[in-house]
Backbone of each chain as ProteinMPNN parsed JSONL, in Angstrom:
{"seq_chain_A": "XXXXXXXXXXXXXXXXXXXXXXXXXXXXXXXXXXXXXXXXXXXXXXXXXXXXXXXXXXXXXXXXXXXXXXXXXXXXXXXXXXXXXXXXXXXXXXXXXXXXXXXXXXXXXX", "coords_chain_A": {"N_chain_A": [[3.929, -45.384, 49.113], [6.94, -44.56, 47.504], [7.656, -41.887, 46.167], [9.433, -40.73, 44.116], [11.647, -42.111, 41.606], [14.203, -43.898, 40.329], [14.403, -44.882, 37.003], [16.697, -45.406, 35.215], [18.516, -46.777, 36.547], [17.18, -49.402, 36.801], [18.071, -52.216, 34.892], [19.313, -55.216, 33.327], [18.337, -58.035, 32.392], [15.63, -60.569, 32.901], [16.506, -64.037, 33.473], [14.448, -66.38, 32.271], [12.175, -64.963, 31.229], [10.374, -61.767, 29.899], [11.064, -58.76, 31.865], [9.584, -57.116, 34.515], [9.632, -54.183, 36.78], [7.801, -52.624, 38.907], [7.029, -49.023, 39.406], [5.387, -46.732, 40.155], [2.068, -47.239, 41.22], [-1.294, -46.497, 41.762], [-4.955, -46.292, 42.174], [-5.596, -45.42, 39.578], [-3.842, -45.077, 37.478], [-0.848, -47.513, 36.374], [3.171, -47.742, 36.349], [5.656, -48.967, 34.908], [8.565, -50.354, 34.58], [9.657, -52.12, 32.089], [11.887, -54.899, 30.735], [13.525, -56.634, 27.679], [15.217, -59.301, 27.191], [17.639, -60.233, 24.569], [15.606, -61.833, 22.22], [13.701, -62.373, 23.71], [9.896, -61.637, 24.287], [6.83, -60.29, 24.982], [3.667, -61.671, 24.489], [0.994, -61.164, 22.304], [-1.53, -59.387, 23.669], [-5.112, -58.466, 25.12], [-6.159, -55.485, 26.761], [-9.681, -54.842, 27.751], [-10.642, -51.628, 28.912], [-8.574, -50.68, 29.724], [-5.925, -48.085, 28.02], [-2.406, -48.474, 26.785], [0.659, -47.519, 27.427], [3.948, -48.038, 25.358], [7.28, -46.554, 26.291], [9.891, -46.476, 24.618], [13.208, -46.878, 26.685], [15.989, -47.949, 25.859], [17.713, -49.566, 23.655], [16.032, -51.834, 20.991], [13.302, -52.307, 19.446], [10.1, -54.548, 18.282], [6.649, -53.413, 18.061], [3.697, -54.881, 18.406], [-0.013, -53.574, 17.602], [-2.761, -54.634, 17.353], [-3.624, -54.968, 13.841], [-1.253, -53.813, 12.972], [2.511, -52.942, 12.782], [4.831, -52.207, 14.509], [8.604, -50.946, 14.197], [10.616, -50.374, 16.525], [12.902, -47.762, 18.437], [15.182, -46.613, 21.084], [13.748, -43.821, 22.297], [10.907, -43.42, 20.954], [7.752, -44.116, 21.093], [5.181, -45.958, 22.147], [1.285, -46.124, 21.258], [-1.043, -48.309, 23.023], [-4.665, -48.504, 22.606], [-7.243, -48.932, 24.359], [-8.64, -52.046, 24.166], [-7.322, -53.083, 21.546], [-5.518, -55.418, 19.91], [-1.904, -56.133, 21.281], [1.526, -56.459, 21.624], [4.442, -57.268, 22.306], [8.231, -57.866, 21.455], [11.929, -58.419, 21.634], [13.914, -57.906, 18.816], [16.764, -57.573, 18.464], [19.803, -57.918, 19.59], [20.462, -56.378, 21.83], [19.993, -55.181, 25.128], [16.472, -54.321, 25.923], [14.911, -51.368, 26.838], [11.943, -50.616, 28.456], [9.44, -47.755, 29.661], [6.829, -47.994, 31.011], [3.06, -47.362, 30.97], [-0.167, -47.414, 31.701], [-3.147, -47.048, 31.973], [-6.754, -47.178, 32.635], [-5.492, -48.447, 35.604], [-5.975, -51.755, 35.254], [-5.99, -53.673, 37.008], [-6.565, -52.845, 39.669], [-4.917, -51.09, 43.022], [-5.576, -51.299, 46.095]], "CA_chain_A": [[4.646, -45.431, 47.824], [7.708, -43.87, 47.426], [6.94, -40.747, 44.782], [10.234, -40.359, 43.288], [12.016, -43.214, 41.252], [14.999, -43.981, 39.421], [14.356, -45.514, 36.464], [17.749, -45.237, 34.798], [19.001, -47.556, 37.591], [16.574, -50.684, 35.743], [19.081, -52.534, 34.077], [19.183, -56.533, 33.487], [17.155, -58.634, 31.943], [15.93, -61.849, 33.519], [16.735, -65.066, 32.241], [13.892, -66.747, 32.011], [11.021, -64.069, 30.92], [10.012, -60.393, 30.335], [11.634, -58.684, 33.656], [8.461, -56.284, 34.94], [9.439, -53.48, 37.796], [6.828, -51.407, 38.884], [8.052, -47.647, 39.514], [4.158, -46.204, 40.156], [0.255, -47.756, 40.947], [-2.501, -46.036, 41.974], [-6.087, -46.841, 41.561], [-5.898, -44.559, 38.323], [-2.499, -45.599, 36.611], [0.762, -47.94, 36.86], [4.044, -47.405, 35.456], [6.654, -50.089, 35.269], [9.719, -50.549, 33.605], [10.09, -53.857, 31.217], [13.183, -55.198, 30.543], [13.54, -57.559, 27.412], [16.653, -59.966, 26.564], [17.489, -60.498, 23.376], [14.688, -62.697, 22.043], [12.132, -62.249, 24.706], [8.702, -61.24, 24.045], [5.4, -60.124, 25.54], [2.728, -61.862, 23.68], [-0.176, -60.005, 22.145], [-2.87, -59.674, 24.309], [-5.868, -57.086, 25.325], [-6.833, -54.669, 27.914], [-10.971, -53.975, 27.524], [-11.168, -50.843, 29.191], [-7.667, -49.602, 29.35], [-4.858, -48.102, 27.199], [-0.956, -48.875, 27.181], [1.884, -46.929, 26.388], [5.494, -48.34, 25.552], [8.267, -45.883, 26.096], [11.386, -47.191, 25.004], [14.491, -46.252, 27.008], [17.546, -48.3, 25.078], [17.829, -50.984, 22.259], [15.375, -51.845, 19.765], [12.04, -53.429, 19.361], [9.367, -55.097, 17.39], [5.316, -53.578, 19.119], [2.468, -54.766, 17.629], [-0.835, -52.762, 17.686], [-3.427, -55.209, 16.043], [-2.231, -55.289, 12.944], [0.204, -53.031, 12.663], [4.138, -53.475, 12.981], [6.313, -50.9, 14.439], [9.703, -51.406, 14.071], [11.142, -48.838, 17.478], [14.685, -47.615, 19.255], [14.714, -45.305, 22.116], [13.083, -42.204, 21.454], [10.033, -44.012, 20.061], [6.566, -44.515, 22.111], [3.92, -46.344, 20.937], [0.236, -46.064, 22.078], [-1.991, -48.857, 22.013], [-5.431, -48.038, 22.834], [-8.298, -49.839, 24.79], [-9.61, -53.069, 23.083], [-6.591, -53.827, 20.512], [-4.408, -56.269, 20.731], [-0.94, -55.61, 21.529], [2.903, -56.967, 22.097], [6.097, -56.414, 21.864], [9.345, -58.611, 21.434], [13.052, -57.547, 21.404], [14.535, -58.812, 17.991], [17.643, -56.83, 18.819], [21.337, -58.202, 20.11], [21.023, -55.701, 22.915], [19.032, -55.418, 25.673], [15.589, -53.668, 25.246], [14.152, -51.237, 27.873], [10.252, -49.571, 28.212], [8.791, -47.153, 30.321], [4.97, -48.867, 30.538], [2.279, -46.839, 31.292], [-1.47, -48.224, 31.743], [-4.269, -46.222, 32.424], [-6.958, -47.019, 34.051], [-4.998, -49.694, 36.431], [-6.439, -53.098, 35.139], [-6.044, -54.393, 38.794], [-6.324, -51.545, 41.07], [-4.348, -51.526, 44.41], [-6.717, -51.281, 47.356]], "C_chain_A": [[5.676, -44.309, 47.768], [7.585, -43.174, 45.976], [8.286, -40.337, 43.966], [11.432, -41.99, 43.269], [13.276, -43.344, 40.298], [14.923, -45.077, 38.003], [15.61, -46.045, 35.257], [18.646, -46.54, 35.324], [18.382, -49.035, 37.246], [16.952, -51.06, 34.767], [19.411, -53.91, 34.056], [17.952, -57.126, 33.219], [17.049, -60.098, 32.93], [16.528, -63.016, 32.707], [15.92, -65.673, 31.551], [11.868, -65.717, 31.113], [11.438, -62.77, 30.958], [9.752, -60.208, 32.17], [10.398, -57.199, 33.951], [9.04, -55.57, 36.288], [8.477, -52.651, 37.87], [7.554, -50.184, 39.992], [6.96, -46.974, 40.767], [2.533, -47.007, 40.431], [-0.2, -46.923, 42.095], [-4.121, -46.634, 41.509], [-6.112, -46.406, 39.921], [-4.628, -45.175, 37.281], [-1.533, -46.552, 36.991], [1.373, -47.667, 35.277], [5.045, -48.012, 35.99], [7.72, -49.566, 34.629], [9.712, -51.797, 33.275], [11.381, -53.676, 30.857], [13.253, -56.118, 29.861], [14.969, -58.03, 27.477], [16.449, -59.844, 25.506], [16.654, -61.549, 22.99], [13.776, -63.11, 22.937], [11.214, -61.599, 24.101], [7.738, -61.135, 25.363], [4.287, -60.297, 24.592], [1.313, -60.924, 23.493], [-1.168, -60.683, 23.029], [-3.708, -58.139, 24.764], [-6.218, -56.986, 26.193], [-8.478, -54.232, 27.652], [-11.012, -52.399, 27.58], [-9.708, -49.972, 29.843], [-6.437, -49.148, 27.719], [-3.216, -47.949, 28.062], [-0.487, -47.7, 26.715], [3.063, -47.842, 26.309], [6.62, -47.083, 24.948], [9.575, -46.389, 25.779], [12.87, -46.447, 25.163], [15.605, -46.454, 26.384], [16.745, -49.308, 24.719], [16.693, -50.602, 21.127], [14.635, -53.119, 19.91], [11.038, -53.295, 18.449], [7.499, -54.574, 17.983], [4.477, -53.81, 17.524], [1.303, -54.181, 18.316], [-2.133, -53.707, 16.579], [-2.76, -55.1, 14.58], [-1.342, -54.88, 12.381], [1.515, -53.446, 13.34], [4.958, -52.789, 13.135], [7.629, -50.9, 14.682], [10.14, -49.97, 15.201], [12.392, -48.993, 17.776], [14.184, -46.762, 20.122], [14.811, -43.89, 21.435], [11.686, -42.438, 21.271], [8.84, -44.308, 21.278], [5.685, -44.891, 20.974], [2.492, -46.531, 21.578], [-0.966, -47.255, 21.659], [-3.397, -48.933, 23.129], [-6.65, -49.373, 23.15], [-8.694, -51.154, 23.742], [-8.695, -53.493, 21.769], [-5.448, -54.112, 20.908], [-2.795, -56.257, 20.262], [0.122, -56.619, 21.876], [4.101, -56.472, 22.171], [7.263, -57.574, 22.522], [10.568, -57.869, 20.725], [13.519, -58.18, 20.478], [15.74, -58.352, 17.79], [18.881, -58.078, 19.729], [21.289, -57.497, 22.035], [19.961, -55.62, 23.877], [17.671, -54.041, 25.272], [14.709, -52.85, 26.386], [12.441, -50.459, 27.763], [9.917, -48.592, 29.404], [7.147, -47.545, 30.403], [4.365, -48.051, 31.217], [0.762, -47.261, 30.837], [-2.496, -47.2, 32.149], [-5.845, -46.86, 32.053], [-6.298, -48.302, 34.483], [-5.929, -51.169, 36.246], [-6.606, -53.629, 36.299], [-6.003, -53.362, 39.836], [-6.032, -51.571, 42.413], [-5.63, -51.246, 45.073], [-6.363, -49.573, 47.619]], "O_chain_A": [[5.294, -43.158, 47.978], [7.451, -43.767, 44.905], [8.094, -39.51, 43.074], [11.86, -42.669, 44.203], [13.141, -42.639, 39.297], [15.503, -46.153, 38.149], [15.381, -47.001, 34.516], [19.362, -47.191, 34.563], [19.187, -49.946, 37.439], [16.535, -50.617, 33.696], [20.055, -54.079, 35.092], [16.836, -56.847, 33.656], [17.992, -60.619, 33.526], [16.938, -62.952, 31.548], [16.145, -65.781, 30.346], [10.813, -66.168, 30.667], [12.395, -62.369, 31.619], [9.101, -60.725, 33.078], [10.709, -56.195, 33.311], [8.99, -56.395, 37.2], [8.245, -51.904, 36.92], [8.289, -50.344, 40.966], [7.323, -46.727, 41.917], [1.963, -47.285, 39.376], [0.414, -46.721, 43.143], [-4.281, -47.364, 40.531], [-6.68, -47.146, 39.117], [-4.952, -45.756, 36.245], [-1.28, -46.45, 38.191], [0.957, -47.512, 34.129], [5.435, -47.854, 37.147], [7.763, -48.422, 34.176], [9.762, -52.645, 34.166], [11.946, -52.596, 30.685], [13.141, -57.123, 30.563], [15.86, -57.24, 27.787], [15.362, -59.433, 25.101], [17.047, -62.552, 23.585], [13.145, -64.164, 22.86], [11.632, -60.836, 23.23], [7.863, -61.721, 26.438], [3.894, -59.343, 23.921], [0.764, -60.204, 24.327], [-1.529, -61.853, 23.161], [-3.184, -57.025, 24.771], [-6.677, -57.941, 26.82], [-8.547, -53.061, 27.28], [-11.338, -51.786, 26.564], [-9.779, -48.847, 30.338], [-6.282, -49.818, 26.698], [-2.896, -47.58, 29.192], [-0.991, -46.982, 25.851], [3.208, -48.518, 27.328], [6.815, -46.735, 23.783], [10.336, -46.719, 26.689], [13.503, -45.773, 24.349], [16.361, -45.5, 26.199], [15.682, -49.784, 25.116], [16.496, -49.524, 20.566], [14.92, -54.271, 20.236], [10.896, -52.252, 17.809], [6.936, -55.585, 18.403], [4.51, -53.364, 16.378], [1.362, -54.166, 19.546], [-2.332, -53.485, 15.385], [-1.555, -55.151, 14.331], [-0.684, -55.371, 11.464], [1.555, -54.191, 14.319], [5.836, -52.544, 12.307], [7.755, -50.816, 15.904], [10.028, -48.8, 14.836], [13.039, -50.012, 17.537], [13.076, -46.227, 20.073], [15.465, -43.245, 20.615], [11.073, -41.391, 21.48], [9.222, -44.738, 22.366], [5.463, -44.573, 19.805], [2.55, -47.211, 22.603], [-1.609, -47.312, 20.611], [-3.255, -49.338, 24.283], [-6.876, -50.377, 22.475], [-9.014, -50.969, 22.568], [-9.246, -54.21, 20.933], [-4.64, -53.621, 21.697], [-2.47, -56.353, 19.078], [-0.27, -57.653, 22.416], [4.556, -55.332, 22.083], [7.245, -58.036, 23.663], [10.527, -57.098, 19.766], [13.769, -59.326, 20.852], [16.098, -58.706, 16.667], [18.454, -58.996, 20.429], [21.83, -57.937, 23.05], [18.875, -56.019, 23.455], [17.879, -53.073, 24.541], [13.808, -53.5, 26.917], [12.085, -49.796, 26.789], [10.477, -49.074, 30.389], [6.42, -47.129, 29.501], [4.943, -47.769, 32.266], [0.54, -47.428, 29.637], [-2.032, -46.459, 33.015], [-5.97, -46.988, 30.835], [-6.505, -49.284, 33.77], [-6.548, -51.574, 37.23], [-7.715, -54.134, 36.475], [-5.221, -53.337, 40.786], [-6.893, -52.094, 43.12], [-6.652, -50.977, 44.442], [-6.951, -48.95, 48.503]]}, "seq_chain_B": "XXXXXXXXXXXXXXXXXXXXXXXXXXXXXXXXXXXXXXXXXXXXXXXXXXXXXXXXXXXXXXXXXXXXXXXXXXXXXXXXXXXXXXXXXXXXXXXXXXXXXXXXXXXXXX", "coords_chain_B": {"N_chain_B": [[-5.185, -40.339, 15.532], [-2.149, -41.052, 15.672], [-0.314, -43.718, 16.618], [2.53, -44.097, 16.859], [5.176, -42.279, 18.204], [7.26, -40.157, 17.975], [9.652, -38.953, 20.556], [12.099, -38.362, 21.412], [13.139, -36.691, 19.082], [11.6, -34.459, 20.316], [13.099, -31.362, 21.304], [14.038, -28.16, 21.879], [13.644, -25.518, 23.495], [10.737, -23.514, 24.094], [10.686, -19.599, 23.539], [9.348, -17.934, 25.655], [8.07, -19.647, 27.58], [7.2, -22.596, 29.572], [7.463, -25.046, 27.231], [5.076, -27.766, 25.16], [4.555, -30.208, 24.274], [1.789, -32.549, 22.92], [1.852, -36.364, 22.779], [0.316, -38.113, 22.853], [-3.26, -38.995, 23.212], [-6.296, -39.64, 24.785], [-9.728, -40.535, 26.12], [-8.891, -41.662, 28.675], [-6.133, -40.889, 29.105], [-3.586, -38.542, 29.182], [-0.196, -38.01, 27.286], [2.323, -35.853, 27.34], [5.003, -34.303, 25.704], [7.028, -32.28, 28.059], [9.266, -29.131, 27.551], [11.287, -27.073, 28.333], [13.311, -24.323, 29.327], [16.686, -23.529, 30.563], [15.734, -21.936, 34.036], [13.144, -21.678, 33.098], [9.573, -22.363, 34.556], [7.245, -24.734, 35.195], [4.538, -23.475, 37.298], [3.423, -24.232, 40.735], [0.49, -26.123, 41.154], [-2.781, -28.123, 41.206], [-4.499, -31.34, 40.405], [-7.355, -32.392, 41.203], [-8.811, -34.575, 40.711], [-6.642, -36.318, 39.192], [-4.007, -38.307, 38.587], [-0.442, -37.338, 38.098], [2.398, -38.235, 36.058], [6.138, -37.043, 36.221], [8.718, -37.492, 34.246], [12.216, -37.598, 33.61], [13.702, -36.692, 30.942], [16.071, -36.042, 29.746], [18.671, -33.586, 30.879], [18.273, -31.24, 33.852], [16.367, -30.834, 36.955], [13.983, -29.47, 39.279], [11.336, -30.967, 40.956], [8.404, -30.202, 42.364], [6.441, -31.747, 45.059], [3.393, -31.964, 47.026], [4.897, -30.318, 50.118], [7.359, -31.482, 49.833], [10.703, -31.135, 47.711], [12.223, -32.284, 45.414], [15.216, -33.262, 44.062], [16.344, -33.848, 40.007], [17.354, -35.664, 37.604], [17.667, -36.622, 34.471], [16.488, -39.899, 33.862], [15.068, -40.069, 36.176], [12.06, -40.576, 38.073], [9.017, -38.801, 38.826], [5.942, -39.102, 40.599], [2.953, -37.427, 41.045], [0.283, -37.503, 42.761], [-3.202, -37.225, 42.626], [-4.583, -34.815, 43.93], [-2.469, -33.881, 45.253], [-0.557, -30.545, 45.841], [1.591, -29.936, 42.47], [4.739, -29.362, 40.762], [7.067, -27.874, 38.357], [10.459, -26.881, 37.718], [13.073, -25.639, 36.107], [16.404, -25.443, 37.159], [18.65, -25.522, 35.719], [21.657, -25.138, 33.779], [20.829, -26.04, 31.307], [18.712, -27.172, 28.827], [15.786, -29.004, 30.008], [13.732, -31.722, 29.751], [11.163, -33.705, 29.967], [8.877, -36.323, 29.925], [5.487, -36.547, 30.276], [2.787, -37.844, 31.707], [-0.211, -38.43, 32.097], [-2.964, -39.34, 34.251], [-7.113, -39.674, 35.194], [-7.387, -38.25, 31.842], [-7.47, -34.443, 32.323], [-9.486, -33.183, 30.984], [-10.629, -34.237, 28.759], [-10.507, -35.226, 25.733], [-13.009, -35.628, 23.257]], "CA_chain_B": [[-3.993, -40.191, 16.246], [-0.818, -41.789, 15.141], [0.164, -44.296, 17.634], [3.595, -44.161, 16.474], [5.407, -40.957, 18.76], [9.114, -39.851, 17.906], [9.758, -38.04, 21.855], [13.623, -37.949, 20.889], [13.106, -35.558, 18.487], [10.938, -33.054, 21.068], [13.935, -30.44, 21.689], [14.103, -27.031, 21.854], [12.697, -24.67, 24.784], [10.019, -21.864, 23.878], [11.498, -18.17, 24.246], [8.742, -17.52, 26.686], [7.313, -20.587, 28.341], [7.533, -24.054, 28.886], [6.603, -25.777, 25.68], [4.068, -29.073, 25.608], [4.242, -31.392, 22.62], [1.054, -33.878, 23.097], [1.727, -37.487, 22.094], [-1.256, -39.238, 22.825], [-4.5, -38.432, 24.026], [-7.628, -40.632, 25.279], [-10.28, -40.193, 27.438], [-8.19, -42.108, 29.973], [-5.031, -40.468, 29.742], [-2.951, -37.821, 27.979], [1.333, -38.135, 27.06], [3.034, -35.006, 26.526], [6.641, -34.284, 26.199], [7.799, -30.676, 28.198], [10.985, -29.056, 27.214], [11.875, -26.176, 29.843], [14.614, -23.656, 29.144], [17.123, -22.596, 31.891], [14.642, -21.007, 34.678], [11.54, -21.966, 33.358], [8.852, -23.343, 35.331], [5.596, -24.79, 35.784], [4.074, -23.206, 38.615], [2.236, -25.229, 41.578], [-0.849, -26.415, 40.439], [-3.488, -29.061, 41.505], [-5.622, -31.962, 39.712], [-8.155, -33.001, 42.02], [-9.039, -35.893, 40.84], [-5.673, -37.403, 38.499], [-2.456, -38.222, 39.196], [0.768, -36.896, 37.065], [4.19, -38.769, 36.256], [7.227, -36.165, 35.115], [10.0, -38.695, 33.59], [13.085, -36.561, 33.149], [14.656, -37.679, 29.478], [17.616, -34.987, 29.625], [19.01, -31.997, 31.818], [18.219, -31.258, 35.318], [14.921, -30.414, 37.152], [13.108, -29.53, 40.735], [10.04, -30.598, 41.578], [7.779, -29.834, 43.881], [4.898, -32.195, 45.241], [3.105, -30.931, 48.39], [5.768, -29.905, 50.685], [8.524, -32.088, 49.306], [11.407, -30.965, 46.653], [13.447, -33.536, 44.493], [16.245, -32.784, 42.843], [16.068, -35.055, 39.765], [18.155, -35.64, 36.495], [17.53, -37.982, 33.611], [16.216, -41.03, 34.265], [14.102, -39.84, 37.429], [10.653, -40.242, 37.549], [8.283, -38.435, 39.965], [4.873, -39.027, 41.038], [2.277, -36.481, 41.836], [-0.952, -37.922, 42.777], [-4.122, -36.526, 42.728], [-4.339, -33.651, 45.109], [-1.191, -33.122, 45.608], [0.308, -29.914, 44.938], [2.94, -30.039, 42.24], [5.25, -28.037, 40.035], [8.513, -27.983, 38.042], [11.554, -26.233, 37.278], [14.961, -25.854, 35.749], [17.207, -24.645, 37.899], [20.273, -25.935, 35.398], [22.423, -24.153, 32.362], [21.146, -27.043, 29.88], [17.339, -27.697, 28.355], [15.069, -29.656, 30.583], [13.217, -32.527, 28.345], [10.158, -34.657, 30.533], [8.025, -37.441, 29.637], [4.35, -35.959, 30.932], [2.184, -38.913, 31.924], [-1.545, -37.434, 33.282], [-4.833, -40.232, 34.296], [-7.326, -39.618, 33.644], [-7.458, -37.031, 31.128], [-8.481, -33.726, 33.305], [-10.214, -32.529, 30.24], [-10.684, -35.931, 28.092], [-11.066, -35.204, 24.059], [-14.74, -36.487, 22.441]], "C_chain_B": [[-3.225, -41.273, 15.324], [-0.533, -42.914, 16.594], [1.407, -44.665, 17.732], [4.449, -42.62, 17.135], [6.99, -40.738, 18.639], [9.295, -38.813, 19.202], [11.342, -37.798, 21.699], [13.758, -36.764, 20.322], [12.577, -34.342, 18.579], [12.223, -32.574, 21.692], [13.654, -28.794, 21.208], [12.888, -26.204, 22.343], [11.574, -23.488, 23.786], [10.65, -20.788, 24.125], [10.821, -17.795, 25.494], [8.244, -18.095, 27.862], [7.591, -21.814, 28.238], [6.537, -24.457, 27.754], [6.021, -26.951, 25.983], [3.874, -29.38, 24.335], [3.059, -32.735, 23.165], [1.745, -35.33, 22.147], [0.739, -38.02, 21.492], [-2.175, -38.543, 23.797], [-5.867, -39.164, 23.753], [-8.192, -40.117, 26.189], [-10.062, -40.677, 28.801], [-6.764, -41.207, 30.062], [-4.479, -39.113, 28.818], [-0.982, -38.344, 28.338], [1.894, -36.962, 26.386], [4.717, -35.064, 26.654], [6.379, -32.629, 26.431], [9.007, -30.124, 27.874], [10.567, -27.414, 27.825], [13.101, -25.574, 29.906], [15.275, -23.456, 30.461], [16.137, -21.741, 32.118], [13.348, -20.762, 34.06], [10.855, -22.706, 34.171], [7.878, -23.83, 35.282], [4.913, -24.723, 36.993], [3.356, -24.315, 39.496], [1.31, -24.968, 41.046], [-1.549, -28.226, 41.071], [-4.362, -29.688, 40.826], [-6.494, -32.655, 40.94], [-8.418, -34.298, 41.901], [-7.754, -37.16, 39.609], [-4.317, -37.393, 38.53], [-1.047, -37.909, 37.904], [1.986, -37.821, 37.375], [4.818, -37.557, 35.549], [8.806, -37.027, 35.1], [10.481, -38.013, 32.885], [13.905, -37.49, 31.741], [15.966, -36.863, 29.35], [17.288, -33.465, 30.768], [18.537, -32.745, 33.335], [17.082, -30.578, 35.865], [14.876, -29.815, 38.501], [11.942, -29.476, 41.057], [9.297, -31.192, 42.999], [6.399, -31.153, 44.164], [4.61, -32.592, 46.322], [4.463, -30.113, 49.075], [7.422, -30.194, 50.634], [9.669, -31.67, 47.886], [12.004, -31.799, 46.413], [13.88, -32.994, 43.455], [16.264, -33.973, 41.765], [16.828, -34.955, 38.457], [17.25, -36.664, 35.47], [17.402, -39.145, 34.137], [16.022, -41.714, 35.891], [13.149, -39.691, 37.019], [9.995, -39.7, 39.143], [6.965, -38.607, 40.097], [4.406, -38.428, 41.599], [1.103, -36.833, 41.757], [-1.931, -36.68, 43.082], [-4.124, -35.255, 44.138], [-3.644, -32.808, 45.367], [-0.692, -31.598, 44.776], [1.721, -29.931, 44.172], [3.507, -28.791, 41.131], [6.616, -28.447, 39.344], [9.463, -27.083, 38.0], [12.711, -26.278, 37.208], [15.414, -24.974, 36.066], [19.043, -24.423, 37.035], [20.365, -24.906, 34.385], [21.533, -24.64, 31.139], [19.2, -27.145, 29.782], [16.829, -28.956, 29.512], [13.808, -30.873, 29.597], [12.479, -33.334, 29.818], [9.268, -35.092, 29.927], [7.018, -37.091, 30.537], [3.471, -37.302, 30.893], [0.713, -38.278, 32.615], [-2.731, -38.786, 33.334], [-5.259, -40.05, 35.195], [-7.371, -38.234, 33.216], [-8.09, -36.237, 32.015], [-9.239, -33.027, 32.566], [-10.324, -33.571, 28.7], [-11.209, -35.332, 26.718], [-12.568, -36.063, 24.015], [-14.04, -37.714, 22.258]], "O_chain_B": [[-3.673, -42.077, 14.507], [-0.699, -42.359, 17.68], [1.669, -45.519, 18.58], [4.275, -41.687, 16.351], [7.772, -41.316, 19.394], [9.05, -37.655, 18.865], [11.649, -36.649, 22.014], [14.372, -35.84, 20.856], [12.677, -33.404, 17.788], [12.605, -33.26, 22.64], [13.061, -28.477, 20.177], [11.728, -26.135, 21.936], [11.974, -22.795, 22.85], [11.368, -20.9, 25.118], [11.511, -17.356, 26.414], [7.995, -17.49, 28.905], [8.096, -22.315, 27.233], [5.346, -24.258, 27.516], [6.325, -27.392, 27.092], [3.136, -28.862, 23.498], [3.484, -33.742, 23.729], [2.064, -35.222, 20.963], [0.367, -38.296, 20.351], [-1.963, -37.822, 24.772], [-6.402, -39.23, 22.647], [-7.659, -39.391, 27.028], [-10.691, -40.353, 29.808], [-6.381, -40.875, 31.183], [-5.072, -38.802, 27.785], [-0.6, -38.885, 29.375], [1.998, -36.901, 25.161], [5.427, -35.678, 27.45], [5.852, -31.852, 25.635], [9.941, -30.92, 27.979], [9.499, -26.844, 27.602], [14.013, -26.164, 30.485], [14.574, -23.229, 31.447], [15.605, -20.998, 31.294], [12.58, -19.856, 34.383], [11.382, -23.734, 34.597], [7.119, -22.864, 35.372], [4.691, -25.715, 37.687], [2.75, -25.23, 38.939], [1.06, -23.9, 40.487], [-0.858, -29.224, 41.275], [-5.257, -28.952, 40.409], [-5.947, -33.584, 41.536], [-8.294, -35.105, 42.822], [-7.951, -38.345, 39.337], [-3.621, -36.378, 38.49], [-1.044, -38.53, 36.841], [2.458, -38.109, 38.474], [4.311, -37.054, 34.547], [9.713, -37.019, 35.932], [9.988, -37.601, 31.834], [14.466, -38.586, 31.707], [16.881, -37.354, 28.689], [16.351, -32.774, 31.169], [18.453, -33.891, 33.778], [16.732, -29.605, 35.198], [16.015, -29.624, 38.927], [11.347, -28.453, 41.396], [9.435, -31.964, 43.948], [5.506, -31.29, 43.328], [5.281, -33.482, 46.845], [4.988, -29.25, 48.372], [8.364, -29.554, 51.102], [9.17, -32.087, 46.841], [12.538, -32.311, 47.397], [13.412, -32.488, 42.434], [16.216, -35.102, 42.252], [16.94, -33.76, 38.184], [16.282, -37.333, 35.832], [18.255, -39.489, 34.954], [16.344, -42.731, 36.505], [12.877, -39.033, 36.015], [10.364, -40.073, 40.257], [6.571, -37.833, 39.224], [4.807, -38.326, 42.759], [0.571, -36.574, 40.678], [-1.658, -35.583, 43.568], [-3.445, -35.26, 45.165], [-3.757, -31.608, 45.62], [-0.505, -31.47, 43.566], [2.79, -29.94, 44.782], [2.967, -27.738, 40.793], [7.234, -29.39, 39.839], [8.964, -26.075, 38.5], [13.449, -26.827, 38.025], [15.196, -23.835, 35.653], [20.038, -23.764, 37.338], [19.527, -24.044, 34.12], [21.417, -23.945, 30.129], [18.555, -27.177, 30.83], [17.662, -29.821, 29.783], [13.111, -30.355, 28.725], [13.256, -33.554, 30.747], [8.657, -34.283, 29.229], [7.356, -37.219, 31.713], [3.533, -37.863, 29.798], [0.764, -37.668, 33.683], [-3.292, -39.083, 32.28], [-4.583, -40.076, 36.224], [-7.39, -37.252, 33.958], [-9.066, -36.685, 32.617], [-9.847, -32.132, 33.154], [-9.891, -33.137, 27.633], [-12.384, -34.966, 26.676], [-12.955, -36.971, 24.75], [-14.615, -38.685, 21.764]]}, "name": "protein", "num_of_chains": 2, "seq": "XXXXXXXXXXXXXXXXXXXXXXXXXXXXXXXXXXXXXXXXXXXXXXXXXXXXXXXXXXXXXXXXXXXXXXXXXXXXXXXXXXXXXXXXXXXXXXXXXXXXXXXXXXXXXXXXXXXXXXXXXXXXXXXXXXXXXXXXXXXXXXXXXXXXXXXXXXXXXXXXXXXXXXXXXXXXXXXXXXXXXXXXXXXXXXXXXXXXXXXXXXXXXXXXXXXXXXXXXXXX"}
């Protein structure tokens, strides 16, 4: 694994779906970059036995946190914690980027 | 905890030391933001058993992890896995601002 990453350089959304690079995995953590379009989503769904972060680099987005509703821009992280269920969709014009961070690795490399 | 984190608005160095704003904190992970005046550092240092991300958000950095230096700006991320020795510092004129990523926690809250 190459230990130093540009994440600045993660730029383009796909067309068809939330665009997923991974930066980082270890047995212990990954750390991607997401990339929405305008009107893409990541439907809520839950991790048992880990927690998320979403960092967001540029635009503006919609995360849910069970049932909370956080309206973010870059600057903004949002933590959502083992066992509640989670999303996030760009309701934004512009594109929408994250920094994702997972802990413990849901799928752990070998 | 808040799961709601404004990291935009973590600026301005310590007079003496690097500064450490926690975000978030679980018994899987912690999220701080560092901010790092001209020629501060965080010395080498080792987690035995959890691996560190430092995700530069502004200025200019160098770190260390084992025998390797990377020069790294904004929107570089570095990986220092478990073991490894690592370290930071601002070598530039301008405030140093990183996104601290640690799993798992090496001292995990109740």
């Amino acid at each position: 694994m190459n230990l130093l990453a540009d994440f600045d350089a993660v730029r383009g959304a796909a067309p068809d779906k939330l665009r997923k690079v991974n930066l980082f995995e270890t047995p212990r953590f990954f750390c991607d970059v997401y990339v929405l379009g305008p009107g893409q989503s990541q439907a809520a769904h839950v991790h048992a036995g880990s927690d998320k972060i979403y960092a967001v680099l540029s635009g503006r987005g919609r995360v849910r946190v069970g049932d909370d509703v956080h309206e973010v821009r870059a600057g903004h992280a949002v933590c959502c914690p083992a066992g509640a269920s989670h999303g996030v969709e760009n309701p934004g014009a512009d594109e929408l980027r994250l920094l994702v961070f997972m802990a413990p690795h849901p799928k752990a490399p070998a």
